[in-house]
C-alpha positions, 0 to 999 in steps of 0.5 A, spaced: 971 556 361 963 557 360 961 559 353 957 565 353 951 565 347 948 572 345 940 569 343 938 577 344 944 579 340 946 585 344 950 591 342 957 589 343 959 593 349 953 590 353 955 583 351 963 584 353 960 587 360 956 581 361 961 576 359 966 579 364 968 576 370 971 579 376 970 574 380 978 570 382 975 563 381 980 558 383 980 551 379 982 547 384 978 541 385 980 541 393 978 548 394 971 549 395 968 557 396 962 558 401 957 559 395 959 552 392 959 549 398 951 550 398 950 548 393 947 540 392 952 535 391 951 533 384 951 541 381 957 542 384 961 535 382 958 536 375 960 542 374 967 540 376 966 535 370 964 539 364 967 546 366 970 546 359 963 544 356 957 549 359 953 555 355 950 560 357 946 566 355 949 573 357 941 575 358 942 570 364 947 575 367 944 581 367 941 580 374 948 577 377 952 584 373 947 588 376 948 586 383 956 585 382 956 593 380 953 594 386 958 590 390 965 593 386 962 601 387 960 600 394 967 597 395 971 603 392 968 607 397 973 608 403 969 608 409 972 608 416 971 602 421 969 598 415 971 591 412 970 590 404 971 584 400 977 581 403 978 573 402 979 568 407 981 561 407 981 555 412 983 547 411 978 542 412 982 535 412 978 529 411 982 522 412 988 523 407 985 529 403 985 536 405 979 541 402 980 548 402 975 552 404 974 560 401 968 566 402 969 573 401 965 577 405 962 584 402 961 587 409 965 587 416 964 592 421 969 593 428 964 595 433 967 599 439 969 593 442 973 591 437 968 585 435 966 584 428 959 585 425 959 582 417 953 585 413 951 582 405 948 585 401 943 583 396 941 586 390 933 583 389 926 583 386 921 586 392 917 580 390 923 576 392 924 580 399 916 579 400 916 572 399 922 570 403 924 563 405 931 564 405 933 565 412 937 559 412 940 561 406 944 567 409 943 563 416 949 558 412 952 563 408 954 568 413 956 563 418 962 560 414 965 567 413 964 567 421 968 561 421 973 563 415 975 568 420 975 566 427 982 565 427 984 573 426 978 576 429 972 575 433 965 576 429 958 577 433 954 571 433 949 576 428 949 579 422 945 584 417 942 583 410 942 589 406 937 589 400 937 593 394 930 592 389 931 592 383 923 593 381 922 597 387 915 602 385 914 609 389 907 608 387 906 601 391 909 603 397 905 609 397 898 603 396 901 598 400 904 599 407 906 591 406 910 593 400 917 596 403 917 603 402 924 604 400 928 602 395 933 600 400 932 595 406 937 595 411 939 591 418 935 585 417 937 581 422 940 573 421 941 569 427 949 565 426 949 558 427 955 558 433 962 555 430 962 548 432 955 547 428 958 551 422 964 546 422 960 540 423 956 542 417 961 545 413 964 538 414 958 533 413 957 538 406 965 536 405 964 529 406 959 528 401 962 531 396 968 526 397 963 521 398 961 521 390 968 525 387 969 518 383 962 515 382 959 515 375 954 521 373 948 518 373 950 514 381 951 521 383 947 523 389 941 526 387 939 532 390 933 533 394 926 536 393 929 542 397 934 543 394 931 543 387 926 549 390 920 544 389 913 548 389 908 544 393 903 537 389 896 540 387 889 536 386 886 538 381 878 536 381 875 536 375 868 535 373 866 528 369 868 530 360 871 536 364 879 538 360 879 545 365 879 543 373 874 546 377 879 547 382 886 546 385 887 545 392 894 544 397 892 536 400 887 531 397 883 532 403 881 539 401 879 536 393 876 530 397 871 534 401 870 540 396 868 535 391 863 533 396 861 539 398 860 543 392 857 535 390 861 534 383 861 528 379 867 527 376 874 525 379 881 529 382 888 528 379 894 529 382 899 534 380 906 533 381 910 538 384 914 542 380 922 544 381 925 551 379 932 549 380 934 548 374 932 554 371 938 556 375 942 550 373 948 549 367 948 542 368 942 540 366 945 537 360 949 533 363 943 531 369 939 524 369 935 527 374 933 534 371 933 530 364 927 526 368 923 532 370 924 534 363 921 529 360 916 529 365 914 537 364 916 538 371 920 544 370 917 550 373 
């Protein structure tokens, strides 16, 4: 169970809200949910290890709670022809072990044919809706609830996203035709992997879990570039006795050719590429990996 701390000393009411948990976790460690399933490999075995052991500050949730509450009353709400929040499960059997997958769906609309369309929502920042990059996120989430439950319906090869902003700003909107002019964006359409590619991959995410179940922590496979949210290398040029770069560019070619154009004297450094993972990660504590790109300042 994760020890919440309180840095901000919040008033009491807002710390019991945020240290509240509605979410019906199973602790089984052969029952993997569809989230977890995402996740990398090390992550979820470490959290599988110190579950008893990881802290946590009540001011990193409030964005998780917020978004929950949006959830719980968009869920009380009885609305005809829609499916809320309901929890599916499947096996997976691998030689001698069997997993048990789990999802629950925030959305399921029966269409007139009486085929089903799943919808999630998000509750976001603008800038994270602008900058994108997570359609292969929603792609995978959204095609395990698929497949959880094809058995008992038939679920459209195509879902929705629904955004809530949380920092959305009339005055932006108003400036900025880019800027999403409403505080709610709906109907942003994922293409869903079919079911045959869900299950290979749903299985080849399984089979590397089991595959480092038993191996010591720091043997444990490390996560990749893409999966800690690596930003990109920079080269920095500097000019000879300079301490502050003249310039940062994306490849050594543009520092090379800069450098040459703009004729300075002086030499390019490279920069590593920073992850931001572990901003989100519980485990770094326990992580040889993460330990590694703290001490080299690598944490974005």
């Amino acid at each position: 169970m994760t020890d919440y701390t309180n840095r901000l000393n919040l008033p009491q009411y807002i710390y019991q809200w945020l240290c509240s948990d509605s979410y019906d976790h199973d602790h089984d460690p052969y029952t993997i949910s569809a989230t977890t399933l995402m996740k990398p490999t090390r992550a979820t075995l470490l959290t599988l290890r110190y579950a008893d052991r990881l802290q946590q500050d009540v001011s990193d949730l409030i964005a998780s709670r917020v978004g929950g509450a949006i959830h719980d009353s968009i869920e009380k709400v009885d609305t005809p022809g829609v499916l809320k929040e309901i929890r599916a499960e499947r096996t997976v059997s691998l030689g001698s072990v069997t997993y048990k997958v789990t999802g629950k769906f925030d959305i399921m609309e029966i269409e007139q044919d009486e085929t089903h369309t799943l919808r999630d929502i998000k509750t976001t920042s603008v800038w994270s809706y602008i900058l994108g990059g997570k359609d292969d996120t929603y792609e995978k989430q959204l095609s395990i609830y698929r497949w959880l439950n094809s058995v008992d319906r038939e679920v459209n090869d195509i879902g929705y996203i629904d955004f809530f902003f949380t920092d959305w700003q009339g005055t932006k909107a108003r400036t900025d035709r880019n800027y999403p002019q409403h505080r709610i964006h709906t109907g942003y359409k994922i293409q869903l992997m079919s079911l045959e590619d869900t299950e290979k991959y749903i299985v080849e995410r399984l089979e590397a879990i089991e595959a480092d179940r038993n191996k010591a922590d720091d043997n444990l496979t490390p996560c990749t570039p893409e999966e800690l949210w690596a930003e990109n290398e920079k080269y920095a040029v500097y000019k000879n006795g300079g301490k502050r770069a003249t310039r940062v560019l994306d490849s050594l070619a543009e520092a090379e050719k800069y450098k040459r154009v703009k004729r300075i004297s002086g030499f390019i450094k490279k920069r590593e590429a920073k992850v931001r993972r572990y901003n989100y990660c519980s485990c770094l504590e326990w992580c040889n990996q993460g330990q590694g790109y703290l001490k080299k300042g690598l944490l974005a």
